[in-house]
Residue frames as a rotation matrix with the C-alpha (Angstrom) as fourth column:
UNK 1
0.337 0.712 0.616 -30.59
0.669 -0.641 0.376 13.78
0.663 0.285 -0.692 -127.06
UNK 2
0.761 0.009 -0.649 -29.06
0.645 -0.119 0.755 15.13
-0.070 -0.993 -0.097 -124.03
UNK 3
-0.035 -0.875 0.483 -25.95
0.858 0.222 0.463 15.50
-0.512 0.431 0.743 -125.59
UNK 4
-0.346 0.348 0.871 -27.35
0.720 -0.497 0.484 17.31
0.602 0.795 -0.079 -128.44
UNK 5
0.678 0.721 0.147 -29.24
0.615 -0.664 0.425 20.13
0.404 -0.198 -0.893 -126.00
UNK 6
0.714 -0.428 -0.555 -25.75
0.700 0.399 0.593 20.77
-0.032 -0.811 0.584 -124.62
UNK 7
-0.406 -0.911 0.072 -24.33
0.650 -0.233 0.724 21.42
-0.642 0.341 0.687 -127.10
UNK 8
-0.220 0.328 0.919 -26.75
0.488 -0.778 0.395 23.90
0.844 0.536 0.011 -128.69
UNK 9
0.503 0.604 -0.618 -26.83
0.806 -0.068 0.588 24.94
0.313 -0.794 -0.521 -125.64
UNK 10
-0.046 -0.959 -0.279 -22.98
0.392 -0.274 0.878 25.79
-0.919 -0.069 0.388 -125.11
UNK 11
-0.491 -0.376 0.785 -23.24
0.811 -0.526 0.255 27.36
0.318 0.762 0.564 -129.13
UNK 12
0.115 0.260 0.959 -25.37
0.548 -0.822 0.157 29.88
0.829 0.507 -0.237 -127.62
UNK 13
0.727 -0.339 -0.598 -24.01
0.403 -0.494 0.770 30.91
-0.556 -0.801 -0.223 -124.67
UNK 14
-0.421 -0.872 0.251 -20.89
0.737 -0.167 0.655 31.60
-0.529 0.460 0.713 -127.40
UNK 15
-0.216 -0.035 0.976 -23.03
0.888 -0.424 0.181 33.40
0.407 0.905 0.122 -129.76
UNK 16
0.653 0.732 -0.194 -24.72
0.624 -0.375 0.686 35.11
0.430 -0.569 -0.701 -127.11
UNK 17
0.696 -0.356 -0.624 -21.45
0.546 -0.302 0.782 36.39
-0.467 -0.884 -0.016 -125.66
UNK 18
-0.625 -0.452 0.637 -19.88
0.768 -0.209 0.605 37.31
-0.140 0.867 0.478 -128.58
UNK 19
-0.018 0.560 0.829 -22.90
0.786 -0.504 0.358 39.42
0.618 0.658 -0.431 -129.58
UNK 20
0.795 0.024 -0.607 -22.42
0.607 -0.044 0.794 40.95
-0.008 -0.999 -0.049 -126.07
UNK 21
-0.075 -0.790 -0.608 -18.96
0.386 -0.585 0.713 42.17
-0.919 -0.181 0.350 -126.86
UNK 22
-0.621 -0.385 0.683 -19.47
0.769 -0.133 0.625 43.06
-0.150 0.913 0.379 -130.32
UNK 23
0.001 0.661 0.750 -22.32
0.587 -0.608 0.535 45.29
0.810 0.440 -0.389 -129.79
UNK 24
0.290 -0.027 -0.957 -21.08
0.912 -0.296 0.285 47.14
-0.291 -0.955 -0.061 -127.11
UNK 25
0.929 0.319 0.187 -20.94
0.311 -0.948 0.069 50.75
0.199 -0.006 -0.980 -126.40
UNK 26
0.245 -0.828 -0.504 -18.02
0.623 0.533 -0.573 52.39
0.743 -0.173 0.646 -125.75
UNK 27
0.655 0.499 -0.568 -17.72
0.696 -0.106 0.710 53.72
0.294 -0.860 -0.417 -122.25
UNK 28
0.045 -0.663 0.747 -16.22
-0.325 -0.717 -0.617 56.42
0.945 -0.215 -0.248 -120.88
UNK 29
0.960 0.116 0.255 -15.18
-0.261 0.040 0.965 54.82
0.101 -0.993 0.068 -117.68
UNK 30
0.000 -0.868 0.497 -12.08
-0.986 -0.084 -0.146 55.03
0.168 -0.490 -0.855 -115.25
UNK 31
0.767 0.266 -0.584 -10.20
-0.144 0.958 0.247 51.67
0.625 -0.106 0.773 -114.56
UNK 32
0.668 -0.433 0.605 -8.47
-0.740 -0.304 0.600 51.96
-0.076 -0.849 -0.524 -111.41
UNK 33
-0.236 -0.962 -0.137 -4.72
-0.958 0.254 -0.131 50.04
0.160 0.100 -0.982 -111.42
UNK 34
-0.261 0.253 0.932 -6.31
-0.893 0.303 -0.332 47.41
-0.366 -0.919 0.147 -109.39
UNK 35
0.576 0.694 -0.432 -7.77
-0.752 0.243 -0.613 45.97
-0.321 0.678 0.662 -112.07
UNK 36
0.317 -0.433 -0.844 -4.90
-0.502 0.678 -0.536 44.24
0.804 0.594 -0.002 -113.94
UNK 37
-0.635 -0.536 0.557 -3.62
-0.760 0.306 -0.573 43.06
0.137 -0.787 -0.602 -110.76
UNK 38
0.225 0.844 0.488 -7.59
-0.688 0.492 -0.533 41.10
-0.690 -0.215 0.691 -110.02
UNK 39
0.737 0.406 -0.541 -6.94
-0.675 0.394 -0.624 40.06
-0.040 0.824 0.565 -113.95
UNK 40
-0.499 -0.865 -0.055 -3.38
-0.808 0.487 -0.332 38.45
0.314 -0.121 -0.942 -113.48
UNK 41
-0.558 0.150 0.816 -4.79
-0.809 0.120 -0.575 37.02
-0.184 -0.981 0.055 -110.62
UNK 42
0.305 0.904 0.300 -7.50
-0.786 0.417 -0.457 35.74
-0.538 -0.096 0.837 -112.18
UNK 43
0.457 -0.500 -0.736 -4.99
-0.852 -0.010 -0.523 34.41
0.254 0.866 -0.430 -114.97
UNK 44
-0.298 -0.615 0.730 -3.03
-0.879 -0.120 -0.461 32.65
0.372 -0.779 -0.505 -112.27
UNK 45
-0.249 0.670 0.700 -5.90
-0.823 0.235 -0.518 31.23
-0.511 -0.704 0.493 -110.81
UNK 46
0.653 0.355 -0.670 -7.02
-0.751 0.184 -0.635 29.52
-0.102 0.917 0.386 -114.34
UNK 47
-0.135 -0.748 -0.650 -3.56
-0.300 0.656 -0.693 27.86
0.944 0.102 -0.313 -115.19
UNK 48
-0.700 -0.121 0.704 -3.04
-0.687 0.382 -0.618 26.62
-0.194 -0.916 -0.351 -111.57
UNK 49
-0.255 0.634 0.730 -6.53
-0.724 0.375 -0.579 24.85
-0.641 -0.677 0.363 -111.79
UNK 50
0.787 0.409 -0.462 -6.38
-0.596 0.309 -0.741 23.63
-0.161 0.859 0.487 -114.87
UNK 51
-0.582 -0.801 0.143 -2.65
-0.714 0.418 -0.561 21.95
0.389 -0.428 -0.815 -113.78
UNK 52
-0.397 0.300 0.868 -4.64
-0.634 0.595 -0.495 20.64
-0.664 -0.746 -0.046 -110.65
UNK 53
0.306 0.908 0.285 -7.28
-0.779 0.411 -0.474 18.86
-0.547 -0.076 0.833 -112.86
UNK 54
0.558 -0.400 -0.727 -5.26
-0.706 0.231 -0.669 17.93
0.435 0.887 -0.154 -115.52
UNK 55
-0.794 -0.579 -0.184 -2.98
-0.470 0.778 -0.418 15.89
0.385 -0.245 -0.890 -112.66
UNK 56
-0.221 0.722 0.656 -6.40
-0.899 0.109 -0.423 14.74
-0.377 -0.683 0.625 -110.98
UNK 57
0.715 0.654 0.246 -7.60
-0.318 0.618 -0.719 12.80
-0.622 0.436 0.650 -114.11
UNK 58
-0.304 -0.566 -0.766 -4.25
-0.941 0.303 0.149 12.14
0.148 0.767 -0.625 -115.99
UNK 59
-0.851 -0.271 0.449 -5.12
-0.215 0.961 0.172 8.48
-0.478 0.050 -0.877 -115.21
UNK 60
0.323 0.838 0.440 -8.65
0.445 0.276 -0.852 8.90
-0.835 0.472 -0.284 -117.32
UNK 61
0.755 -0.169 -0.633 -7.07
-0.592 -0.591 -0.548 11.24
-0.281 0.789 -0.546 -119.84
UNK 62
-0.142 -0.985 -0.102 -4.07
-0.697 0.027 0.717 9.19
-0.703 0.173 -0.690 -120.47
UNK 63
-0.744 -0.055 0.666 -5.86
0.273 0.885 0.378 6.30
-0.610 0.463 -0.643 -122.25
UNK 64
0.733 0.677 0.064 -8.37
0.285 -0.220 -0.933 8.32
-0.617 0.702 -0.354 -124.23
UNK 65
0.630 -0.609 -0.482 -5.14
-0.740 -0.659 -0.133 9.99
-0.237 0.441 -0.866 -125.90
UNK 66
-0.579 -0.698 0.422 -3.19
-0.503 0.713 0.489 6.14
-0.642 0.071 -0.764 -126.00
UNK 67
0.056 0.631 0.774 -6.27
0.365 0.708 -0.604 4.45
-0.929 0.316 -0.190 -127.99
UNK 68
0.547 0.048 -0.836 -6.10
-0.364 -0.886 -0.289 7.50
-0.754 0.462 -0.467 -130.42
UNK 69
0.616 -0.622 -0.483 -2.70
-0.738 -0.670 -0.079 6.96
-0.274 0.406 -0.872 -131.01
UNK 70
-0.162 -0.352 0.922 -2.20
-0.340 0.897 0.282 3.25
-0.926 -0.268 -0.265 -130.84
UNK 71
-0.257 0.061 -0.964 -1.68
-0.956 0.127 0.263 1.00
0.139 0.990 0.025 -133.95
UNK 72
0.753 0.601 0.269 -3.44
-0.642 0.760 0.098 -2.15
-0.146 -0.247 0.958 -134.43
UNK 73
-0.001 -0.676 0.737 -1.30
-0.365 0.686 0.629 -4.87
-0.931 -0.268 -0.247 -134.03
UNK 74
0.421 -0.003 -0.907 -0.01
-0.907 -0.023 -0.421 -6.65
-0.019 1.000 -0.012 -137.11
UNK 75
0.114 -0.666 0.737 0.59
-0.480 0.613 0.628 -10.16
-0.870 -0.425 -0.250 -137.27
């Protein structure tokens, strides 16, 4: 059940943000250079941590992805 609230949880934070960008105004505002620089950054920031975790747990991720992909023995 838990499970389940999560995940309708997590569909509407999606729909919710979506509806967010789709029903926006459009603005007459100034974006100062800075900006893409923050966004790179932020880019940067993303990959890097997603590396980090990705070596953190390779020893829990490696055997959900080996069971997958394993064939059953045949004798």
């Amino acid at each position: 059940m838990y499970r389940h609230t999560l995940r309708f949880a997590g569909h509407g934070a999606i729909l919710a943000a979506l509806y967010c960008v789709l029903a926006a105004a459009p603005a007459q505002a100034y974006v100062d250079p800075g900006s893409g620089s923050y966004l790179f950054q932020f880019m940067i920031a993303g990959i890097a941590g997603s590396v980090y975790a990705v070596k953190t747990f390779w020893g829990r991720i490696r055997p959900f992805f080996s069971q997958r992909t394993r064939k059953p023995d045949q004798h």
